[in-house]
Backbone as ProteinMPNN parsed JSONL, in Angstrom:
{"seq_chain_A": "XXXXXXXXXXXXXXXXXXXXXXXXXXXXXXXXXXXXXXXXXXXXXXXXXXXXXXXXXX", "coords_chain_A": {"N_chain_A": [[-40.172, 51.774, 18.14], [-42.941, 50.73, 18.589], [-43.882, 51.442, 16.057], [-42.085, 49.987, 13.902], [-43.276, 47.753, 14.531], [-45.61, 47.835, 13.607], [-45.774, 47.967, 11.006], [-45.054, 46.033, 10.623], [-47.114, 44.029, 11.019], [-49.048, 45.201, 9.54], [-47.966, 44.45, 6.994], [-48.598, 42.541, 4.214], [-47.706, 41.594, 1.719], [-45.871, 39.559, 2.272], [-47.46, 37.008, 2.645], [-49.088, 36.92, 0.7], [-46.781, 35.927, -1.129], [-46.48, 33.451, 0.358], [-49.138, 32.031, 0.367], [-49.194, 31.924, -3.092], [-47.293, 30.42, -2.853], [-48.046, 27.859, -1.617], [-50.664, 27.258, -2.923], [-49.167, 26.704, -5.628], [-47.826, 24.079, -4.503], [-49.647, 22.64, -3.768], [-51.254, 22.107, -6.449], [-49.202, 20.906, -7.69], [-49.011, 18.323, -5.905], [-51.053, 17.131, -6.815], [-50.852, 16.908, -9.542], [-49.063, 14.21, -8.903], [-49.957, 12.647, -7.813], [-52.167, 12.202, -9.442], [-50.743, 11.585, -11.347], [-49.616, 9.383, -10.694], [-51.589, 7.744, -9.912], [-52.562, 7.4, -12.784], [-50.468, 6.091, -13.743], [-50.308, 3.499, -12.106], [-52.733, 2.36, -13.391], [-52.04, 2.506, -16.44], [-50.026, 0.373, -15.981], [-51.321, -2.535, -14.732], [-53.031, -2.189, -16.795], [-51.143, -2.949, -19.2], [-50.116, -5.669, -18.136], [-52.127, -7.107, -18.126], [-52.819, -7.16, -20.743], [-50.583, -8.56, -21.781], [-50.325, -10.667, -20.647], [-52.63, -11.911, -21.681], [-51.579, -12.056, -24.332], [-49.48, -13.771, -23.764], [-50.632, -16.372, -23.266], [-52.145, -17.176, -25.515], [-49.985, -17.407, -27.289], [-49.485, -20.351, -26.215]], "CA_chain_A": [[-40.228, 50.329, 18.055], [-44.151, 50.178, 18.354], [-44.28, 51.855, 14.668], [-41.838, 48.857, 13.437], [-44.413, 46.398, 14.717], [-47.319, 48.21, 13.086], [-46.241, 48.173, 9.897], [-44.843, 44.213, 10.012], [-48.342, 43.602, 11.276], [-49.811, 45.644, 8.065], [-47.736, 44.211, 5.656], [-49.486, 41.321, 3.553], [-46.588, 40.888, 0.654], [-45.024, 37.94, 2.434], [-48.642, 36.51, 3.311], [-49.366, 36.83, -0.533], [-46.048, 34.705, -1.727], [-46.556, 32.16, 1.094], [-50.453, 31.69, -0.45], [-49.005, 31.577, -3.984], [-46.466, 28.809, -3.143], [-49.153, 26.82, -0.889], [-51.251, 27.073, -4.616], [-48.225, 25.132, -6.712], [-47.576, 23.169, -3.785], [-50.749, 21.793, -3.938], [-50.957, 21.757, -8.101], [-47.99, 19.973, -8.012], [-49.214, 17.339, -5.476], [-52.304, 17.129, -7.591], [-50.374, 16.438, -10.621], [-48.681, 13.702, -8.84], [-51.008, 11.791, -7.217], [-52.926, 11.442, -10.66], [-49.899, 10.497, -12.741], [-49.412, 7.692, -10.185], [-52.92, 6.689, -10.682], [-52.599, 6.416, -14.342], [-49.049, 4.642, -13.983], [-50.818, 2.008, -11.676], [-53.894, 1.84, -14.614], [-51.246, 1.439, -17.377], [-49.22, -0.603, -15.604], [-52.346, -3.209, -14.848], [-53.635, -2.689, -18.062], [-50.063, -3.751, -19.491], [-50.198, -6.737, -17.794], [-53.419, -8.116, -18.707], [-52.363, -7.881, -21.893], [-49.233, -9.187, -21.962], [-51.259, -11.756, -19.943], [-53.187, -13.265, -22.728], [-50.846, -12.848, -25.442], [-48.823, -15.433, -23.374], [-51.917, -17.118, -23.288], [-52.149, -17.217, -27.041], [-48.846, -18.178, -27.536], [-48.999, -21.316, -25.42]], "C_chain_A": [[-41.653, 49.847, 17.77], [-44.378, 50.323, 16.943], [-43.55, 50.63, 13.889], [-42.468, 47.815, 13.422], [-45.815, 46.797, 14.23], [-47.168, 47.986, 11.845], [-46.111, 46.67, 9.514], [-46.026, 43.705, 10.292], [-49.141, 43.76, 9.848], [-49.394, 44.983, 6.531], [-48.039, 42.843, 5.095], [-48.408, 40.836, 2.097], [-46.209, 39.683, 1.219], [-46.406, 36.792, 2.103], [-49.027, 36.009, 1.718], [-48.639, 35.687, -1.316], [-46.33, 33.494, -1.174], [-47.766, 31.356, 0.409], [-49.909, 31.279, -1.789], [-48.207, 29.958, -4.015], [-47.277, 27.247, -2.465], [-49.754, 26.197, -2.32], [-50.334, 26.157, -5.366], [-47.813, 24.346, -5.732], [-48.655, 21.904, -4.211], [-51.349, 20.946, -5.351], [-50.283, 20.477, -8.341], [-48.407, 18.177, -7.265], [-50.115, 16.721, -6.237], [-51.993, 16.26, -8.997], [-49.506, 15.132, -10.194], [-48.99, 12.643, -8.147], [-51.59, 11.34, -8.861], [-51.896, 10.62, -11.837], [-49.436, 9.248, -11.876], [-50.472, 6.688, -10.3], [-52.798, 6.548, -12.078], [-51.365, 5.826, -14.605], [-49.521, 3.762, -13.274], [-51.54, 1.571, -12.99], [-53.319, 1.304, -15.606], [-50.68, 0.351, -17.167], [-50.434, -2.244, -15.414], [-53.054, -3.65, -16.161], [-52.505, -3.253, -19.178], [-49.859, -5.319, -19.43], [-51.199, -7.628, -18.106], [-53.365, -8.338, -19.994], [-51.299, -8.787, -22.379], [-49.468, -10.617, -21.286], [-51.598, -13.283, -21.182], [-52.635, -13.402, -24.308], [-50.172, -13.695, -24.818], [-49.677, -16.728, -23.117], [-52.159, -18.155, -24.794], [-51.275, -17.819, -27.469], [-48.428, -19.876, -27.558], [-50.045, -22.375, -25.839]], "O_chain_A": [[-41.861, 48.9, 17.012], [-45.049, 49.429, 16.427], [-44.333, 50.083, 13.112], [-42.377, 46.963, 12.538], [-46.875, 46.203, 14.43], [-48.21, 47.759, 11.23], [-46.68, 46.098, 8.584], [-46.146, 42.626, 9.712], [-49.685, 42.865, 9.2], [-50.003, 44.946, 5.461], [-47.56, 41.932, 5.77], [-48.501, 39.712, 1.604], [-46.259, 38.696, 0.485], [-46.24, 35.835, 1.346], [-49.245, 34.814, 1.515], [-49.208, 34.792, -1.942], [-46.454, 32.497, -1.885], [-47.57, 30.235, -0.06], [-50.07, 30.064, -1.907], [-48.346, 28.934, -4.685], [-47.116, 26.059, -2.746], [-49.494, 25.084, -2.78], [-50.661, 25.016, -5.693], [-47.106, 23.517, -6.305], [-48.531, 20.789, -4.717], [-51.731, 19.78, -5.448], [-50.604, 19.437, -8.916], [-48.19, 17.118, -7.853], [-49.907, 15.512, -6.336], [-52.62, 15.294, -9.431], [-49.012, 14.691, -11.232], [-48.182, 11.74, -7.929], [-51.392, 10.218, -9.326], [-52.034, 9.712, -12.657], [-48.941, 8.246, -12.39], [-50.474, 5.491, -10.587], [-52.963, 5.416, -12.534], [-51.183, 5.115, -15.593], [-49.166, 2.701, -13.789], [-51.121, 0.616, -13.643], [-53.558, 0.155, -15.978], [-50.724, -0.601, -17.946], [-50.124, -3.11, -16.232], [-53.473, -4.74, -16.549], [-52.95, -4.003, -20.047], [-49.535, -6.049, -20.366], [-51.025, -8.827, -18.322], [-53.726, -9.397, -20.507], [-51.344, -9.603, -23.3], [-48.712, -11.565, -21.499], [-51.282, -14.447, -21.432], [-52.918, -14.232, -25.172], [-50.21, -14.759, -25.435], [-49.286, -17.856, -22.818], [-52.285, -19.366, -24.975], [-51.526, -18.847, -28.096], [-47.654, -20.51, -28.276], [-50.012, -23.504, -25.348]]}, "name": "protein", "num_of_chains": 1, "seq": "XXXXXXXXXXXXXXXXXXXXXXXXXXXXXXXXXXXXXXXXXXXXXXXXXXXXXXXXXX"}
């Protein structure tokens, strides 16, 4: 039984996937945080235009 617990101690494969998926976890958050900042920016900068062509219009 102690030799079963020596080697689940030694073994680093799981330790390795868990790290990899932490990595695109984080990617992914990364990538989705910034495309919400540039959908606020467009979205703002949308509006200001659409702003003063009704501006123009009037």
């Amino acid at each position: 039984m102690t030799k079963l617990f020596a080697r689940f101690a030694k073994d680093e494969s799981g330790a390795t996937a868990i790290e990899y998926g932490l990595i695109a976890a984080l990617i992914a958050l990364a990538i989705m945080v910034g495309a919400g900042a540039l959908g606020n920016s467009l979205n703002s900068q949308f509006s200001f235009i659409a702003s003063k062509l009704d501006a123009a219009q009037n």
